[in-house]
ROVOFI-577827 format. One record per residue (C-alpha): residue number from 0; residue in three letters; z, x, y. Coordinates in steps of 0.02 Angstrom, whole numbers, m for minus. Each point is the difference from the previous one (the first is absolute). Layout:
N
> NUM:ALA:Z:X:Y;
...
***
This chain:
397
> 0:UNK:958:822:m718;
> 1:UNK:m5:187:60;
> 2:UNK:18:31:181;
> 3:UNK:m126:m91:104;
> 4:UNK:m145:101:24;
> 5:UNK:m144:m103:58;
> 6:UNK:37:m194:41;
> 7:UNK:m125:m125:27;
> 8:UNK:63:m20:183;
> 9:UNK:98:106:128;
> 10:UNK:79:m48:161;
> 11:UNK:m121:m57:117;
> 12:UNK:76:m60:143;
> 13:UNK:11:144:148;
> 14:UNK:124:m19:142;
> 15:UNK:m120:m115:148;
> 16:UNK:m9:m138:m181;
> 17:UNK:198:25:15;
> 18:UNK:19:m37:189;
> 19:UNK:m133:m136:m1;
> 20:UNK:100:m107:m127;
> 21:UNK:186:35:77;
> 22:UNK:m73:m43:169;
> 23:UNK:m57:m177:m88;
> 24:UNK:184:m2:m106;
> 25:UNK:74:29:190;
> 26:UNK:m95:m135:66;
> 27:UNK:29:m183:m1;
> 28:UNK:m121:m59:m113;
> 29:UNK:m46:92:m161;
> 30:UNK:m110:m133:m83;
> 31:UNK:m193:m23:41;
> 32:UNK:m32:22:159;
> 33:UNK:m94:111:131;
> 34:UNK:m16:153:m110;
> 35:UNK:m76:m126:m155;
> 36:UNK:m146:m43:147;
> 37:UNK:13:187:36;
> 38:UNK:m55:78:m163;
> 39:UNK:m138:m145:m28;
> 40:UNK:m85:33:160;
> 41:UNK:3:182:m60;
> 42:UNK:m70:m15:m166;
> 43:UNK:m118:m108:61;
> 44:UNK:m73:87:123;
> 45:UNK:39:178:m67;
> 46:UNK:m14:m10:m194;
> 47:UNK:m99:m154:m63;
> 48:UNK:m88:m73:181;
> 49:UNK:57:m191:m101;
> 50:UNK:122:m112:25;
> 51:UNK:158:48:m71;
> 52:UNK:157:m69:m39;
> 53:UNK:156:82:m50;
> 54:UNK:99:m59:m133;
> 55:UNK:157:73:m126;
> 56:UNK:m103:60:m116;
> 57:UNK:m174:50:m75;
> 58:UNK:30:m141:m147;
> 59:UNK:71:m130:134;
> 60:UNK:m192:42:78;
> 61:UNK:m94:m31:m147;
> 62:UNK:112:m169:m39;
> 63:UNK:m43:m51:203;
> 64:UNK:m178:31:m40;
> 65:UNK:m13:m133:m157;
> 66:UNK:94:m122:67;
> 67:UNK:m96:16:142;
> 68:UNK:m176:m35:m87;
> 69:UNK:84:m135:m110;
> 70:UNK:64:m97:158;
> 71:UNK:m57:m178:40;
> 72:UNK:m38:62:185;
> 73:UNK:m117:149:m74;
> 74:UNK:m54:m60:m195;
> 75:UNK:m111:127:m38;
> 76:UNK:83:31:m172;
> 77:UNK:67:m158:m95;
> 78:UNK:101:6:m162;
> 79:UNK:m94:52:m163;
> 80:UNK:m116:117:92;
> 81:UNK:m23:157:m49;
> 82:UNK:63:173:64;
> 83:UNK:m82:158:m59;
> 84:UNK:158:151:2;
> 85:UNK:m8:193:m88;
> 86:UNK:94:10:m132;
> 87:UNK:78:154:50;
> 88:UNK:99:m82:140;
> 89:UNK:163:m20:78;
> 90:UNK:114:m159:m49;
> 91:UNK:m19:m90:167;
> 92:UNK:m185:41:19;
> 93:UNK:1:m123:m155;
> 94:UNK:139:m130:18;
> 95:UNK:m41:m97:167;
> 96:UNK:m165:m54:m62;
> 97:UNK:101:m73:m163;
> 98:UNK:154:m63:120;
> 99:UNK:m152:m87:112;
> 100:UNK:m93:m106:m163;
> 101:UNK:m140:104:m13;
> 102:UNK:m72:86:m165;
> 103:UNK:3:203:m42;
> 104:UNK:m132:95:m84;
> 105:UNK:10:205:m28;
> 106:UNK:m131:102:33;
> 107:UNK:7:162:m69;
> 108:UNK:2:163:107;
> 109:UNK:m120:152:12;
> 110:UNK:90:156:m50;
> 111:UNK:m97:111:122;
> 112:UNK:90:m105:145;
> 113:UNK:153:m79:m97;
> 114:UNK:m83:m172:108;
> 115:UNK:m86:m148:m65;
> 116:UNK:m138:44:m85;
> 117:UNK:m147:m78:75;
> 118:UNK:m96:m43:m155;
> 119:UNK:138:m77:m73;
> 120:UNK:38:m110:151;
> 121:UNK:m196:m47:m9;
> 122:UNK:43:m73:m180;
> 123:UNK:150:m92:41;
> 124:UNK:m99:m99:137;
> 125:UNK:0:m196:m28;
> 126:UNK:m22:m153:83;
> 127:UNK:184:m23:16;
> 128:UNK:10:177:75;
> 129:UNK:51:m25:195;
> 130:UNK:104:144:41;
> 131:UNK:42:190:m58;
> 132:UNK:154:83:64;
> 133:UNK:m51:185:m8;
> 134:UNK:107:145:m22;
> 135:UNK:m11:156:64;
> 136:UNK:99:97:m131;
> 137:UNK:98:155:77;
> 138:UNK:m110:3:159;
> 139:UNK:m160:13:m92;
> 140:UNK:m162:m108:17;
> 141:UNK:m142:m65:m93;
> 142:UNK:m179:m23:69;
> 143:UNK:44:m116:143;
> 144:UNK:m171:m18:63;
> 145:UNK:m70:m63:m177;
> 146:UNK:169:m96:m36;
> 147:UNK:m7:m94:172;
> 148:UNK:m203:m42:m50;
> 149:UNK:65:m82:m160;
> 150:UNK:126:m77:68;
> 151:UNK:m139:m68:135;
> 152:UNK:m105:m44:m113;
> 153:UNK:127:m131:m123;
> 154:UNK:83:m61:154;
> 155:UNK:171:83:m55;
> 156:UNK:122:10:143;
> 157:UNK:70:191:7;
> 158:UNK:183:37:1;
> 159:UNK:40:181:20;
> 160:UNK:179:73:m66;
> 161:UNK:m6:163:113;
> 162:UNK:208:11:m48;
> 163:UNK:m52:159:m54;
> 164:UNK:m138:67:97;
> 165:UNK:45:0:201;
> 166:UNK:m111:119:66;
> 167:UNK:m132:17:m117;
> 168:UNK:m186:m36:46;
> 169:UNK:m166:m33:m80;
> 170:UNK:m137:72:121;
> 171:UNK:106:25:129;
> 172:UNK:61:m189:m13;
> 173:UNK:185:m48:m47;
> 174:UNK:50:m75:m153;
> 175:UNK:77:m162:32;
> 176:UNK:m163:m60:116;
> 177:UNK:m113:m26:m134;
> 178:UNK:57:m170:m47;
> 179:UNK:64:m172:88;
> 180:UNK:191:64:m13;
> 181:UNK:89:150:m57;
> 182:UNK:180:48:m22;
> 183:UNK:91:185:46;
> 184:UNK:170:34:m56;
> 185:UNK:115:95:91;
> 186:UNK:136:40:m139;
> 187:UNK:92:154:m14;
> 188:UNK:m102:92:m110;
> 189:UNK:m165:m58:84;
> 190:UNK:m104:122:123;
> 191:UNK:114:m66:134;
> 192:UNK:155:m111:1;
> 193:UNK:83:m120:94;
> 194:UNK:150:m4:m144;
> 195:UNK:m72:m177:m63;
> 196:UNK:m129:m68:106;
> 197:UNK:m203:m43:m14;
> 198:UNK:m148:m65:89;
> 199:UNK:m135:m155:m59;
> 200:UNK:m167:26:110;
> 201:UNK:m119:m139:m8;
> 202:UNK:m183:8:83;
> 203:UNK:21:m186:58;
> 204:UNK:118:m39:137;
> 205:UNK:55:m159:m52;
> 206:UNK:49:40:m155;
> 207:UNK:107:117:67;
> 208:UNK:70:m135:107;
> 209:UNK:54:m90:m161;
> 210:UNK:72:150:m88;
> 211:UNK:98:23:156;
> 212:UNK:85:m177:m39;
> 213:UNK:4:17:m172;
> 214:UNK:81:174:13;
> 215:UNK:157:m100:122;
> 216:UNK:31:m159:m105;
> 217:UNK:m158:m110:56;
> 218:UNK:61:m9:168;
> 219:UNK:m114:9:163;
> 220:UNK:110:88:150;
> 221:UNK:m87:184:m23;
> 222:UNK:m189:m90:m3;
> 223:UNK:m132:36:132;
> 224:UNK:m1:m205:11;
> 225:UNK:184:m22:m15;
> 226:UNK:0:m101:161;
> 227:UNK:m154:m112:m42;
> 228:UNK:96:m48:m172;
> 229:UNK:170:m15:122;
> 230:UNK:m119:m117:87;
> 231:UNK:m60:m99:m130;
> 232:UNK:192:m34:m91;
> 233:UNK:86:m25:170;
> 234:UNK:131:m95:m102;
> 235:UNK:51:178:m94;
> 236:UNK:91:142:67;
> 237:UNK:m138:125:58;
> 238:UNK:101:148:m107;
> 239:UNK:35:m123:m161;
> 240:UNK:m183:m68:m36;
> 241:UNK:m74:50:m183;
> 242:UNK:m173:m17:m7;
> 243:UNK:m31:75:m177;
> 244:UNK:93:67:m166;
> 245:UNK:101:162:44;
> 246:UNK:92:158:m68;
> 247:UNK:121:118:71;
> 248:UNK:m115:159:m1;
> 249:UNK:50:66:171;
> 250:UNK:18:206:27;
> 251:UNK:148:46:123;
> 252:UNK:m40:83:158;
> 253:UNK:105:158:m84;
> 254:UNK:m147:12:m119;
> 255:UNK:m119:m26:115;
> 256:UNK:60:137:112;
> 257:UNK:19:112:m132;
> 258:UNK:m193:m18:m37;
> 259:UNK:m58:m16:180;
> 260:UNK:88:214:m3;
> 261:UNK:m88:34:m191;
> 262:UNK:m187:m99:76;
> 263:UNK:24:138:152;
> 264:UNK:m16:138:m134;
> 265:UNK:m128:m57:m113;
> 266:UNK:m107:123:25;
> 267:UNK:127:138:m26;
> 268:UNK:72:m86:m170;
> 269:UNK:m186:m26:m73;
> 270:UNK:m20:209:21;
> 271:UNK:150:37:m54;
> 272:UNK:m31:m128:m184;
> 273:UNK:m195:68:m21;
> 274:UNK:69:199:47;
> 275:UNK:149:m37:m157;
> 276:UNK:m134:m113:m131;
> 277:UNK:m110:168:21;
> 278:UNK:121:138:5;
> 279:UNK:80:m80:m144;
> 280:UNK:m201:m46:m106;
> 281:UNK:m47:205:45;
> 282:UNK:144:75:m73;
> 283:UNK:m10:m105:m156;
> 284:UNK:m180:36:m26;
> 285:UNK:31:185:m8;
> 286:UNK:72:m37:m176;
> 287:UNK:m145:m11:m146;
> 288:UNK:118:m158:m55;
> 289:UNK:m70:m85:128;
> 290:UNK:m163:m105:m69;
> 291:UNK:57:30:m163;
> 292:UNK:168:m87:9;
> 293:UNK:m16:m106:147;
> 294:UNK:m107:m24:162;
> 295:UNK:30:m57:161;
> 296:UNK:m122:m131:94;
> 297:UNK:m133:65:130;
> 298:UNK:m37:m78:174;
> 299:UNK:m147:m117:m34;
> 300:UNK:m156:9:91;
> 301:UNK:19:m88:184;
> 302:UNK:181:m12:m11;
> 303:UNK:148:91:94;
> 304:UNK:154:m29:m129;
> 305:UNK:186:m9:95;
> 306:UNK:54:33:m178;
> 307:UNK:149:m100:m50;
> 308:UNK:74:97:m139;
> 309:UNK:m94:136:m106;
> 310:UNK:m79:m72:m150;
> 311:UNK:7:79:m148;
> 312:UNK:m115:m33:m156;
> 313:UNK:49:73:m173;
> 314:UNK:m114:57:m143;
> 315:UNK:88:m83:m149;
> 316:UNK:m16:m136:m146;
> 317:UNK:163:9:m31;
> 318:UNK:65:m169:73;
> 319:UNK:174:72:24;
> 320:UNK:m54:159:93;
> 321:UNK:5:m64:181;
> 322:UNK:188:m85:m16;
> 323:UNK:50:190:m71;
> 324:UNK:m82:92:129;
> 325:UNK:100:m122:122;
> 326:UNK:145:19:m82;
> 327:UNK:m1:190:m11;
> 328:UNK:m39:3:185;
> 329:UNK:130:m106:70;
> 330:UNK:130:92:m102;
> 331:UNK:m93:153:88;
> 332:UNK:53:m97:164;
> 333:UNK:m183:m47:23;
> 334:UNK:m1:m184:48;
> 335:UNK:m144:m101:m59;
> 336:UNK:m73:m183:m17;
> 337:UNK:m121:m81:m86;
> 338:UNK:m177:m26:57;
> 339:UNK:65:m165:138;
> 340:UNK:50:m87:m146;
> 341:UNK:m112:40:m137;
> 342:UNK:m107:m100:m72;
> 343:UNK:69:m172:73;
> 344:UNK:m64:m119:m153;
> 345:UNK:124:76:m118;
> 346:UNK:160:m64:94;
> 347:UNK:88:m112:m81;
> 348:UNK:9:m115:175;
> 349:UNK:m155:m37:m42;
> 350:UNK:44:m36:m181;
> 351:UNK:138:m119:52;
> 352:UNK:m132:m84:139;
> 353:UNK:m138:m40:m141;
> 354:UNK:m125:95:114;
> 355:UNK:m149:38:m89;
> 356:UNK:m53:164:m23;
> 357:UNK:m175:m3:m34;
> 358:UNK:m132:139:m68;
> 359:UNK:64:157:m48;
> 360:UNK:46:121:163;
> 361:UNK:m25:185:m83;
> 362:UNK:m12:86:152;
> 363:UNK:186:m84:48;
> 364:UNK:29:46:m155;
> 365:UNK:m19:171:m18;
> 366:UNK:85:21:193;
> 367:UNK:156:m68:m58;
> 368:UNK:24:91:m182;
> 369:UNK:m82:175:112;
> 370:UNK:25:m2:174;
> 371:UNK:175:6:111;
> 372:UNK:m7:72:199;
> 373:UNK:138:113:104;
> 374:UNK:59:m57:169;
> 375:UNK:m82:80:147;
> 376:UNK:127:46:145;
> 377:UNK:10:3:190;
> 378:UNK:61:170:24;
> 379:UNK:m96:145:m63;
> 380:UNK:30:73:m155;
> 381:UNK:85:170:m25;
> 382:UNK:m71:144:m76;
> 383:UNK:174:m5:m118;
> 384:UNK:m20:m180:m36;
> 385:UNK:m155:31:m36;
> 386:UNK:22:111:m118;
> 387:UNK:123:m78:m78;
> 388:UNK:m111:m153:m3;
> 389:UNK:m131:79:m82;
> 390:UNK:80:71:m145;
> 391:UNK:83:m157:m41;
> 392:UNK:m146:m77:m10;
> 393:UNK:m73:127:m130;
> 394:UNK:140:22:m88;
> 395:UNK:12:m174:m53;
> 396:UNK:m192:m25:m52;
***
């Protein structure tokens, strides 16, 4: 690979995310703690106004979330039940509903939105339908107002992966309140970062309550009735009594003050990712290769995109154009990834699972044989790198 010209990330982390975490590392305690409650009283009341709960990870938030609904003390989803999921997805937007006994059925995606596509989600309802985890692919959205109506209407309990899409509304709403729960990630690469770290919001109280004990090993000491259960199993140490199943899913209180610093400037990082997606989209249009060759995606109507990455959708049969344009660009130094994952049904987990795949998905298709996206960055982009961005780009169409 040629000198690095354009990654998918750069550093992130400014100087107060710095002091914030060596003034943890200095402390005496570095594991959850007071800067865990911290950053979930922010987000809550600041980003999402639900409960939320932080955890080590966007994927630990979506596995909290399944084993939450599958849990004898909830049982709203029991094994064999159905859960609706795009097929352009990310691996752990999929696996928790298979590691928690439930059923997965693609939908395909729209190609205006790179989302589910709502008529084929309409299709894939059935009576064993009870849930559909929803992904909002590279910050973008779908129709929430008609997709929360047909979700209404079937009684289909909405799970929002908004891993990629902190910041982005529909009508002035934030993803990741449409539905019962939602899940943020707080990764490197993500709009902001935490180094590994994530947040599970739920609507309903108590099921955050039992998320909270399933995300510390089924025990009850950090419950807002820890001292009614102490009460009730006076024969049990108060800090020793296990009330449910458990994980290990904890954050640390470095990551959490990491992201309480990167929450502060939100606002600042969201202008500074929209200022790049279109400095980068209006240079490229200047070229008459662009709509011929490829095309970016547009805002949709009612929606404020915190773009992700920058999408890029080629004009090609050729099945083995998009791997050489990738190839050619990361040998340019131009980093680049797949759309998420591509088109998650061709896999071969789910191959070596025996999950079944269902009606053709042509839109998913035709994303992951056309479509691949470039990182968008905290720090605004250069006129050079720009430049130098550019002409990569054309030279290897």
């Amino acid at each position: 690979m040629a000198r690095l010209i354009y990654p998918l990330t750069e550093s992130v982390l400014e100087k107060a995310d710095l002091n914030a975490a060596i003034k943890v590392i200095k402390s005496t305690k570095i594991t959850m703690g007071e800067k865990t409650k911290k950053i979930e009283n922010y987000f809550k009341k600041k980003i999402v106004k639900m409960n939320a709960l932080m955890v080590n990870s966007g994927s630990s938030a979506n596995l909290l979330i399944f084993q939450c609904l599958i849990n004898p003390m909830v049982k709203r989803l029991k094994p064999g039940d159905e859960v609706l999921v795009p097929a352009i997805c990310w691996s752990t937007s999929l696996w928790p509903i298979i590691q928690s006994g439930l059923k997965v059925k693609f939908v395909d995606i729209d190609l205006d939105t790179l989302n589910i596509s709502l008529s084929d989600l309409e299709k894939k309802i059935s009576k064993k339908t009870k849930a559909l985890m929803l992904v909002h692919a590279l910050g973008n959205c779908t129709d929430m107002k008609k997709l929360t109506n047909i979700c209404k209407k079937n009684n289909i309990i909405l799970i929002e992966d908004t891993c990629e899409a902190l910041g982005s509304t529909y009508r002035n709403k934030p993803l990741g309140t449409f539905g019962e729960f939602s899940s943020f990630s707080f990764y490197y690469s993500h709009h902001i970062t935490s180094g590994e770290g994530g947040m599970v919001c739920a609507k309903n109280s108590k099921y955050l309550e039992i998320i909270k004990s399933l995300r510390s090993h089924g025990w009850s000491r950090d419950l807002i009735k820890s001292k009614n259960i102490a009460n009730k199993y006076k024969n049990i140490d108060k800090n020793w009594i296990f009330i449910n199943s458990g994980f290990n899913l904890r954050p640390t209180d470095i990551n959490a003050a990491i992201g309480i610093e990167q929450l502060k400037r939100i606002k600042k990082i969201l202008s500074i990712r929209k200022y790049n997606f279109f400095k980068i989209k209006n240079e490229l249009i200047k070229n008459k290769k662009y709509n011929q060759q490829f095309s970016i995606l547009e805002n949709q109507k009612y929606s404020n995109i915190a773009w992700f990455g920058i999408p890029f959708i080629l004009n090609s049969k050729d099945k083995n154009y998009k791997l050489s344009v990738m190839e050619k660009l990361n040998n340019k130094g131009v980093m680049t990834r797949p759309i998420i994952s591509g088109n998650f049904a061709k896999q071969p987990s789910i191959k070596l699972y025996k999950i079944k795949t269902g009606s053709k998905l042509h839109n998913a298709d035709l994303i992951d044989k056309n479509a691949f996206f470039l990182g968008l960055h905290n720090i605004k982009i250069t006129t050079k790198k720009l430049k130098l961005l550019t002409e990569s780009i054309y030279s290897s169409l």
